[in-house]
C-alpha positions as CSV (number, residue, x, y, z in Angstrom):
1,X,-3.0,-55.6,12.7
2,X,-5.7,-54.6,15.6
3,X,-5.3,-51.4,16.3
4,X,-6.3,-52.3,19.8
5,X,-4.0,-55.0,20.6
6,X,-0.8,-53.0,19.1
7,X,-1.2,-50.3,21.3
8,X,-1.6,-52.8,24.4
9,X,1.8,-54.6,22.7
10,X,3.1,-51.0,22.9
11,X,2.3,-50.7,26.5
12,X,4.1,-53.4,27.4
13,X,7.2,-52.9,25.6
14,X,7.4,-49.6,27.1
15,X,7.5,-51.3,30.6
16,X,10.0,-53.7,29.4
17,X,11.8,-50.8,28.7
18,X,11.4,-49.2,32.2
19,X,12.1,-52.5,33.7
20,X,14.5,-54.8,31.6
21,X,15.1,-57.3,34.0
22,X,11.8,-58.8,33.4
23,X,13.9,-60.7,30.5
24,X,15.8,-62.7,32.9
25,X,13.7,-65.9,32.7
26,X,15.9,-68.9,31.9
27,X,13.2,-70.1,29.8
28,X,13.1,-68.0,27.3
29,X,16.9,-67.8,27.0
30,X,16.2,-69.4,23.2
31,X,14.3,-65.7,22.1
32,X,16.8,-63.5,23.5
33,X,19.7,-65.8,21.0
34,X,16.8,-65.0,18.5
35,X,17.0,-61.5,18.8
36,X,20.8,-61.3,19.2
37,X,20.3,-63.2,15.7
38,X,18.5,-60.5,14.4
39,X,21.3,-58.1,15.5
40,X,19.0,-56.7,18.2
41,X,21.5,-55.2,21.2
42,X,19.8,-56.0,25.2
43,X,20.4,-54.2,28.5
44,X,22.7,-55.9,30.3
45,X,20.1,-56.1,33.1
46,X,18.5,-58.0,30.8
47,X,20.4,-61.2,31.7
48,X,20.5,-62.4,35.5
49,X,23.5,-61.5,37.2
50,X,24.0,-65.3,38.1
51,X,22.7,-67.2,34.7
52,X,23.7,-64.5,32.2
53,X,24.0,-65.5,28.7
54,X,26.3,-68.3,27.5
55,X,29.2,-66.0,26.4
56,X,28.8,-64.4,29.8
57,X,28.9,-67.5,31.2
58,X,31.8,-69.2,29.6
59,X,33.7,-66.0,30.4
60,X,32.8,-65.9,34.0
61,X,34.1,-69.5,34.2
62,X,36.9,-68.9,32.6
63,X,37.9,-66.3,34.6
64,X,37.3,-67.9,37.5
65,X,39.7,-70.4,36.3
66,X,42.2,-67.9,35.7
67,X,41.8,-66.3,38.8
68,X,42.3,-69.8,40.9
69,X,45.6,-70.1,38.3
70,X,46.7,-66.5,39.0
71,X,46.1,-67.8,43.1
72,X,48.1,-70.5,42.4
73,X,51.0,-68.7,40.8
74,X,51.1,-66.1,43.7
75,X,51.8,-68.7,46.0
76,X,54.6,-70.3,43.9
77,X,56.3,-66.7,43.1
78,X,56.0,-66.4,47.2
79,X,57.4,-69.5,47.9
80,X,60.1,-69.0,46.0
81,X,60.5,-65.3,47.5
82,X,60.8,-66.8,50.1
83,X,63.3,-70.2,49.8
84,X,65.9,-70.1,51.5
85,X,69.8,-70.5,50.8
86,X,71.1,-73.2,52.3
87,X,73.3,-73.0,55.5
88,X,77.3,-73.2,55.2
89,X,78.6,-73.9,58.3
90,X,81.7,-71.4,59.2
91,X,84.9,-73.0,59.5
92,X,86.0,-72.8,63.7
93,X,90.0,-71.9,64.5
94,X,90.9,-74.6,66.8
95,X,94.6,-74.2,68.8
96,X,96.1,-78.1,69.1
97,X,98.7,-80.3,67.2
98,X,97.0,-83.6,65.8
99,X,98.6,-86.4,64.2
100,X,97.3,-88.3,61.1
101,X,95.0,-91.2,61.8
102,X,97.4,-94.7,62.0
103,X,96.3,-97.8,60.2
104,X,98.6,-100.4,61.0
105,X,96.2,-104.1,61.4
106,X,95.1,-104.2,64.6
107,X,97.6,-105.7,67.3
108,X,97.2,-108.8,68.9
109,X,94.6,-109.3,72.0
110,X,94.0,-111.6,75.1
111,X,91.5,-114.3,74.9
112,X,89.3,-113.0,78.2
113,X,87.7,-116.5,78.3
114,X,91.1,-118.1,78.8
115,X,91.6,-119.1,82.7
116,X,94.8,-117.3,84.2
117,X,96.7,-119.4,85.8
118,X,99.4,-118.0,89.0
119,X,101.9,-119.4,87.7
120,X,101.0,-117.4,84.3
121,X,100.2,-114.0,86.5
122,X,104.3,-114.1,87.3
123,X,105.1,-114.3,84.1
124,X,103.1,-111.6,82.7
125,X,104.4,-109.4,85.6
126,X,108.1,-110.3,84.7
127,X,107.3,-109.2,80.8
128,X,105.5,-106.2,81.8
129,X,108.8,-105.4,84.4
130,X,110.8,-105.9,81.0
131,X,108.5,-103.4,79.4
132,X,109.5,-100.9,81.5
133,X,112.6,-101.1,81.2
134,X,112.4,-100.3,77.5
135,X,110.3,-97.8,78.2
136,X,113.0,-96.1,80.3
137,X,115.4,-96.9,77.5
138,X,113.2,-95.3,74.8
139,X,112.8,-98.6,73.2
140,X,109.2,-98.4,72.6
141,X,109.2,-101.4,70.1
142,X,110.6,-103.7,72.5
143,X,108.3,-102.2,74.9
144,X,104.8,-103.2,72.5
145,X,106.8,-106.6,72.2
146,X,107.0,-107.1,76.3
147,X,103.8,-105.9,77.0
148,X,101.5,-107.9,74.5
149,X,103.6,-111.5,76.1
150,X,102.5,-109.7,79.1
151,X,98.7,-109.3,78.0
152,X,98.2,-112.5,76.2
153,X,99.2,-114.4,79.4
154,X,97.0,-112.7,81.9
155,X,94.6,-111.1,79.1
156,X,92.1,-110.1,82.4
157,X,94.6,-107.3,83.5
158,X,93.2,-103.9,83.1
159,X,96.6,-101.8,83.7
160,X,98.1,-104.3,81.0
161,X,96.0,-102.6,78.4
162,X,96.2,-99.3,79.7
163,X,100.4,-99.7,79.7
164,X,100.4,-100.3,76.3
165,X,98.3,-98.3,75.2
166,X,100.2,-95.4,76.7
167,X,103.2,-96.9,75.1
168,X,101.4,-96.1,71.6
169,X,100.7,-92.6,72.5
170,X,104.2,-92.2,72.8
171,X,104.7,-93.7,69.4
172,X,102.2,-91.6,67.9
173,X,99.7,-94.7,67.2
174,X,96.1,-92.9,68.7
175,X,94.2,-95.5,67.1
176,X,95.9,-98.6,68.5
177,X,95.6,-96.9,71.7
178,X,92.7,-96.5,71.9
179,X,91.6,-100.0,71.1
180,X,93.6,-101.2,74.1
181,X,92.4,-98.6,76.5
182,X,88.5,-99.8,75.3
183,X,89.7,-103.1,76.1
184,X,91.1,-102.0,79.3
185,X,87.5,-100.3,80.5
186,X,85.5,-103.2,79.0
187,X,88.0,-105.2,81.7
188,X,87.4,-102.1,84.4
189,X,84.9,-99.4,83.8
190,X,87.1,-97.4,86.4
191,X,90.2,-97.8,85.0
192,X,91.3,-94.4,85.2
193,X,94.6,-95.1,83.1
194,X,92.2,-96.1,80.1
195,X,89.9,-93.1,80.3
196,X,93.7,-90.9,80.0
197,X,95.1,-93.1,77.8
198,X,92.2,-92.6,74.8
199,X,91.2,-89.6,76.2
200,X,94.5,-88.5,75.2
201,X,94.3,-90.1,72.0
202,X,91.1,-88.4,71.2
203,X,92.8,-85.0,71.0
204,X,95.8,-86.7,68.8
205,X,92.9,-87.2,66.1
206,X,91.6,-83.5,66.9
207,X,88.0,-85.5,68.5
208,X,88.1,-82.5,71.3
209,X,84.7,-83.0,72.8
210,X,85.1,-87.0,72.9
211,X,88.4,-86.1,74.7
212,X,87.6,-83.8,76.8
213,X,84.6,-86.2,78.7
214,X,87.6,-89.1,78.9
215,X,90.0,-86.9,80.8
216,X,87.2,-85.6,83.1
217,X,86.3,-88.8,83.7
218,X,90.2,-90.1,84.2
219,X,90.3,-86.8,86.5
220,X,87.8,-87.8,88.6
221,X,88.9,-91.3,89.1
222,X,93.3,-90.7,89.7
223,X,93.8,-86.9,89.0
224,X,97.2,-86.2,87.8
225,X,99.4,-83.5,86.4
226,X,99.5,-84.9,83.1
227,X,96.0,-84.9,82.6
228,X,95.4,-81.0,83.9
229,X,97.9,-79.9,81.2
230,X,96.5,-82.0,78.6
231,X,92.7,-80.4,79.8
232,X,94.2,-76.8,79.3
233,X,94.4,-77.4,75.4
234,X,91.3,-79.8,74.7
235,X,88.7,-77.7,76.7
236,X,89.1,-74.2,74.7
237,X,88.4,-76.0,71.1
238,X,85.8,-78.2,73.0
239,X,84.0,-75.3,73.9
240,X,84.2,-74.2,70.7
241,X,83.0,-77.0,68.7
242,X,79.7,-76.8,71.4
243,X,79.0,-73.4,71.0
244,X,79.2,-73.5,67.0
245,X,77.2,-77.3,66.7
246,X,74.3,-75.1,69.1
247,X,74.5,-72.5,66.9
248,X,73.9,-74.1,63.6
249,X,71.4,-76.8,65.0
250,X,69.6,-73.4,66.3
251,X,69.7,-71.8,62.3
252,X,69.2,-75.2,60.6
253,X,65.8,-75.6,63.4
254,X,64.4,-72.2,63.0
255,X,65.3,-72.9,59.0
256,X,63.1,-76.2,59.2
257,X,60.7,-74.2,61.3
258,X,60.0,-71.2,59.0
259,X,59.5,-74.4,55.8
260,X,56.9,-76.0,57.6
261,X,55.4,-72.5,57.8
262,X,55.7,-71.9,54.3
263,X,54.1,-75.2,53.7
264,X,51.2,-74.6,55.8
265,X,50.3,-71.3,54.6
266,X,50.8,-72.6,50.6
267,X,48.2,-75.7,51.9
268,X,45.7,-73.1,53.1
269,X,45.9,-70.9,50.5
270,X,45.5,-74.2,48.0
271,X,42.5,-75.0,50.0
272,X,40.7,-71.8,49.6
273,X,41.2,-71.7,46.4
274,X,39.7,-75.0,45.4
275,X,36.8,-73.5,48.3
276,X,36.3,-70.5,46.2
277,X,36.4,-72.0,42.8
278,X,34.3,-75.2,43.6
279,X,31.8,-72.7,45.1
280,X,31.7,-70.4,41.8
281,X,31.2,-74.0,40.4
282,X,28.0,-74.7,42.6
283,X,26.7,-71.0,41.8
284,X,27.5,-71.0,38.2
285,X,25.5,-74.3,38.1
286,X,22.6,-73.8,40.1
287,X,21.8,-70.5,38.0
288,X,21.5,-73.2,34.9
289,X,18.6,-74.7,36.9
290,X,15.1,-74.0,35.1
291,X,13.0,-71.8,37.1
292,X,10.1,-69.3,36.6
293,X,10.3,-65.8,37.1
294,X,9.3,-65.1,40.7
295,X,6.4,-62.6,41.0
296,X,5.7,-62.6,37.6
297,X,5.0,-59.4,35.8
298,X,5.5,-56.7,38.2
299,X,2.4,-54.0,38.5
300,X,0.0,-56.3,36.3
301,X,-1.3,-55.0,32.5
302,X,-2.8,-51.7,33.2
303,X,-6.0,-51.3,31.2
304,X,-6.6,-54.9,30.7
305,X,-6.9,-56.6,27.7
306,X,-9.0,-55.7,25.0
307,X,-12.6,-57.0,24.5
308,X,-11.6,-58.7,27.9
309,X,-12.5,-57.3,31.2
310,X,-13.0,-53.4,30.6
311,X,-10.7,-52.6,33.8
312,X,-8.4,-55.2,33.2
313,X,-7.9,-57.4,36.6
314,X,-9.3,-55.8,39.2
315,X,-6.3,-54.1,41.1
316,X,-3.9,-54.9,38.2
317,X,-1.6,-58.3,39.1
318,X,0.4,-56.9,41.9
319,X,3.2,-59.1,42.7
320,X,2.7,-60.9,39.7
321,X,0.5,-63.9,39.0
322,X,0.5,-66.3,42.0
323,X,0.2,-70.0,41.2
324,X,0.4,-68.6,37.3
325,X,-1.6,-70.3,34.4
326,X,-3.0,-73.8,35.2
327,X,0.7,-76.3,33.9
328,X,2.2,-73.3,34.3
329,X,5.3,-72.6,36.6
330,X,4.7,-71.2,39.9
331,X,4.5,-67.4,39.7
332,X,5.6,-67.6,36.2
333,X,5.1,-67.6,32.7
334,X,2.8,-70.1,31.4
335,X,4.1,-74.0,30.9
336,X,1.8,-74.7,28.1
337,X,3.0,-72.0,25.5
338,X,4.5,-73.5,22.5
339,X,7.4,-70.9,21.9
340,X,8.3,-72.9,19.0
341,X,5.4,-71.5,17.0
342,X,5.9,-67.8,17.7
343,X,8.7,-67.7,15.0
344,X,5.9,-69.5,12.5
345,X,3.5,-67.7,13.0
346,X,2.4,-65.7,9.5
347,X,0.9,-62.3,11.8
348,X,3.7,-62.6,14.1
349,X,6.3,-62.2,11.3
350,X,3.9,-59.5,9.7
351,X,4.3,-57.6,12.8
352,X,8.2,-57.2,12.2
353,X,7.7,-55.0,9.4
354,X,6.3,-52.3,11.8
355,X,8.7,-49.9,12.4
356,X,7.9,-49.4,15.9
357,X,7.5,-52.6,17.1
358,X,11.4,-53.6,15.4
359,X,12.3,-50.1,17.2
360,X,11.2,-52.0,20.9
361,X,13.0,-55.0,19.5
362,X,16.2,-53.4,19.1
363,X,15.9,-52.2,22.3
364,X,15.8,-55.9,24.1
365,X,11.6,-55.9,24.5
366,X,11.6,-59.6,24.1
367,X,8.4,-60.3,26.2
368,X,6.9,-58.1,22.9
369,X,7.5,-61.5,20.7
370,X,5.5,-63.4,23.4
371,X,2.2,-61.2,23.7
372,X,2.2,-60.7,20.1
373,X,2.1,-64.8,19.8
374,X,-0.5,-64.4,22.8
375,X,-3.2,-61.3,21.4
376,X,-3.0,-63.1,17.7
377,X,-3.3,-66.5,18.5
């Protein structure tokens, strides 16, 4: 081989050496699997940081992916670090006797659409007088029985409804009266003896707060003894009841609140995980693009080439080669080199078996394979 040209090769190698990341031309990504071939061990700033070499690709991908799935499983182990129990409501201690809920069928009602006659308004009064009387008695049942002849004759009487109905608080019958003391207000919305009537029904069944707003209202419209007494013992377990529904609707809010936090931060983090992976994507894929090496060699060929021009290139090829080889890439290596003939080449092969030029090989000099194709061909 040219004694010449191998020590210009050598000159070259020995700035690969110095500068290794000369090798980090896409293009040529073909020798360097050559040389790994061969067993030959490059710099790591032989490869770009960006492109790398396959394996170093498929394992920054991979990680990547791992990374987003590690991202993911941080925010499900804080999720659930951060669930909740659910609420139990406390029981409250209420003061009051109720009575179980009565289910007798539901007794018999005026026809409000049926015209009341006088003669028919006597008649109901002289049934309700009989009423009474039973009532005073403590015949309650003949009392119901006087009172709905009273209510079905004149069913447009208000204090009709509300009679009986007391009548059934006194039997223990809550629910009966309070259908007639509903019928009584849907008669007269100020009947204070229906607002007492279920109103004091209401706290029978333990309904304290409903209860408490019909004996205000009954209060308002006829006060009365009765109805202060029976205030004394719904109010404290209305109160109550208030003070622990505000409480829990306070905890079960703040509860809801603190999920909808949860949910938003999880979103976001999702979000900037797919940002971060989809924009390793976009860089992982854009290093893949083919591209020249920018500035070409760096410092030129000092000496120049042999039986060329004596000097070399006047001032060396400072930043390279701009505009490169006519084909060529910009600032690049040439376009028009068939690579594919290096490895075929008979002096090319010949020059392997020199001990130093295997020696550069080892150490990653791949551009040597290229100028020994170049000075022999």
């Amino acid at each position: 081989m040219d004694a010449e040209k191998l020590s210009e090769l050598k000159k070259f190698i020995d700035q690969c050496k110095s500068n290794p990341s000369i090798l980090t031309d896409p293009s040529l990504s073909f020798f360097r699997d050559y040389l790994e071939s061969l067993g030959a061990k490059l710099p790591s700033s032989a490869y770009s940081h960006e492109a790398g070499d396959p394996k170093s690709k498929s394992y920054v991908v991979e990680e990547s992916d791992e990374e987003v799935a590690d991202e993911g499983e941080k925010i499900n182990v804080e999720e659930e670090e951060e669930e909740e129990d659910e609420i139990i409501e406390s029981d409250i201690e209420l003061e009051g006797d109720t009575v179980e809920p009565d289910n007798d069928p539901p007794q018999k009602m005026g026809d409000p659409s049926v015209e009341v006659t006088d003669e028919n308004r006597d008649a109901s009064q002289s049934a309700k007088a009989k009423a009474m009387d039973a009532i005073s008695e403590g015949k309650l049942e003949e009392a119901i029985e006087n009172l709905t002849e009273a209510i079905l004759l004149n069913p447009t009487s208000a204090i009709m409804y509300g009679t009986r109905a007391s009548v059934y608080i006194k039997m223990k019958k809550p629910n009966a009266a309070i259908r007639d003391a509903n019928a009584a207000l849907e008669i007269n919305p100020d009947s204070a003896k229906g607002y007492k009537s279920r109103g004091i029904a209401r706290a029978m069944l333990g309904q304290w707060e409903d209860a408490a707003k019909d004996l205000h209202l009954a209060s308002k419209l006829d006060y009365d003894e009765e109805i202060y007494n029976v205030l004394k013992k719904v109010e404290p377990n209305a109160h109550l009841i208030e003070e622990h529904r505000r409480k829990y609707d306070r905890l079960h809010k703040e509860r809801e609140d603190r999920k909808i936090e949860r949910e938003r931060r999880r979103r976001r983090a999702q979000a900037q995980a797919a940002y971060e992976k989809a924009k390793k994507q976009e860089q992982s894929s854009s290093s893949r693009k083919p591209g020249g090496m920018p500035g070409g060699f760096p410092g030129g060929m000092p000496g120049g080439f042999p039986g060329g021009m004596p000097e070399g290139m006047p001032g060396g090829m400072p930043g390279g080669m701009p505009g490169g080889f006519p084909g060529s890439m910009p600032g690049g290596m040439p376009g028009n080199v068939d690579f594919s003939k290096i490895l075929n080449d008979p002096e090319l092969m010949a020059a392997f078996s020199d001990p130093e030029v295997m020696a550069a090989l080892q150490d990653g000099s791949l551009f040597a394979l290229l100028f020994i194709f170049l000075f022999l061909s």
